[in-house]
C-alpha positions as CSV (number, residue, x, y, z in Angstrom):
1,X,54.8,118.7,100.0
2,X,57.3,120.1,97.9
3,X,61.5,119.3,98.4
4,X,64.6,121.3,97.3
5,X,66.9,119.1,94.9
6,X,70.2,119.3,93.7
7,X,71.5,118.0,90.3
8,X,73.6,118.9,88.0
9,X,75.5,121.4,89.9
10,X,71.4,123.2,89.9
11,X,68.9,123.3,92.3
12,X,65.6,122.9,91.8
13,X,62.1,123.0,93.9
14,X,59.9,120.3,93.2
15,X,56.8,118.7,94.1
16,X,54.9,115.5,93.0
17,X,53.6,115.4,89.5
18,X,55.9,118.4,88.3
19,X,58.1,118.0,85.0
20,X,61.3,119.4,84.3
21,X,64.2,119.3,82.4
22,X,68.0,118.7,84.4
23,X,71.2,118.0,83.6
24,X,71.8,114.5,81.4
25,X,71.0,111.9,83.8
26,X,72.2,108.2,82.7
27,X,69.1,106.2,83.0
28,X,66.8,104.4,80.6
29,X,63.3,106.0,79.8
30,X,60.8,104.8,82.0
31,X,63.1,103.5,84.3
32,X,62.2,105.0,87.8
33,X,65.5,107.0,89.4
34,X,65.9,108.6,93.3
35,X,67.2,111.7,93.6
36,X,69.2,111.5,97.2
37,X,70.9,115.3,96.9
38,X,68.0,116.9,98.9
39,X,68.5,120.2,100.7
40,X,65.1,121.0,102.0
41,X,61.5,119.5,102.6
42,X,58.7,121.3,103.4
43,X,54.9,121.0,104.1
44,X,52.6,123.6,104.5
45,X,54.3,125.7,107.8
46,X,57.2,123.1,108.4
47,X,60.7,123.4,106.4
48,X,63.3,120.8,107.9
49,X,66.8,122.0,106.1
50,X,70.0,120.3,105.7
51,X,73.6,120.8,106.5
52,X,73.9,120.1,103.5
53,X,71.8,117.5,102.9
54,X,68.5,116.0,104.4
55,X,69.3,112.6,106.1
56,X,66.9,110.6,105.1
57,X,65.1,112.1,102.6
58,X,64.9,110.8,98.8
59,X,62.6,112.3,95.9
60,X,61.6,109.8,93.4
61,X,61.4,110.4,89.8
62,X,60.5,108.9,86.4
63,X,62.5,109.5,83.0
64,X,60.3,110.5,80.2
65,X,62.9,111.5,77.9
66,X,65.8,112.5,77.0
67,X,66.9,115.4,73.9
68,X,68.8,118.4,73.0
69,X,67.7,122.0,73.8
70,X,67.2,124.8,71.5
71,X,71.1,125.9,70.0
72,X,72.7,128.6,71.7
73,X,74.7,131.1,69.6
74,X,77.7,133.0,71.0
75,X,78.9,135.9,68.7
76,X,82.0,137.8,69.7
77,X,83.6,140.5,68.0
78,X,86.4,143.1,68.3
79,X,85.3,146.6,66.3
80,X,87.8,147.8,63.7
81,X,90.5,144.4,64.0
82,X,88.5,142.4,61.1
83,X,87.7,140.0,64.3
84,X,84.6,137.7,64.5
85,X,83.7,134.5,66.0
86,X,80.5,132.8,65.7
87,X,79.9,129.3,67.4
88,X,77.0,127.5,68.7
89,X,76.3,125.4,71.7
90,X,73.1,122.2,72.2
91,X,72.9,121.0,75.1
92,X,71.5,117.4,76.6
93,X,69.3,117.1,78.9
94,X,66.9,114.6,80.4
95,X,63.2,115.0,81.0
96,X,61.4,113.9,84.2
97,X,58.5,114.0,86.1
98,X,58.7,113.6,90.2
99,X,56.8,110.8,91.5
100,X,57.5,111.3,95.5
101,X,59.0,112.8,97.6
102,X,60.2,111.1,100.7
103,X,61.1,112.9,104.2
């Protein structure tokens, strides 16, 4: 059974015992959260979609951590006007792993 989430302003496909990285969520770790943004559930040959949303349906999901990623470096420069920029960019994000998912 796999569902089609949406959180922070992403979508993602999961299905139990995946990991993934979203958007900072504000939870503790090891606190157990439910995802209610779900577009889509599927299993095997069925796919029930939403206008926008499932009614009903929930995916449940465990924090395992929270962090920063990797630094992103944005560069801009304008040839032959002694212009350069250089700034980087970390962003949070919170680690979890889907227990459920519930149609």
């Amino acid at each position: 059974m796999y569902a089609v989430i949406k959180t922070g302003g992403k979508q993602y496909r999961v299905s139990p015992g995946q990991k993934l990285k979203v958007e900072q969520i504000p939870a503790d770790i090891g606190q157990e959260i439910s995802l209610d943004q779900v577009l889509s559930v599927g299993e095997g040959e069925s796919l029930k979609v939403g206008s926008p949303l499932v009614e009903g349906a929930t995916v449940t999901a465990k924090v395992l951590a929270h962090g920063r990623h990797d630094k992103v470096k944005i560069f801009k420069m304008r040839r032959r006007k002694h212009y350069r920029k250089t700034q980087g960019h970390r962003q949070n994000f919170t680690e979890i792993e889907i227990s459920a998912v519930n149609a």
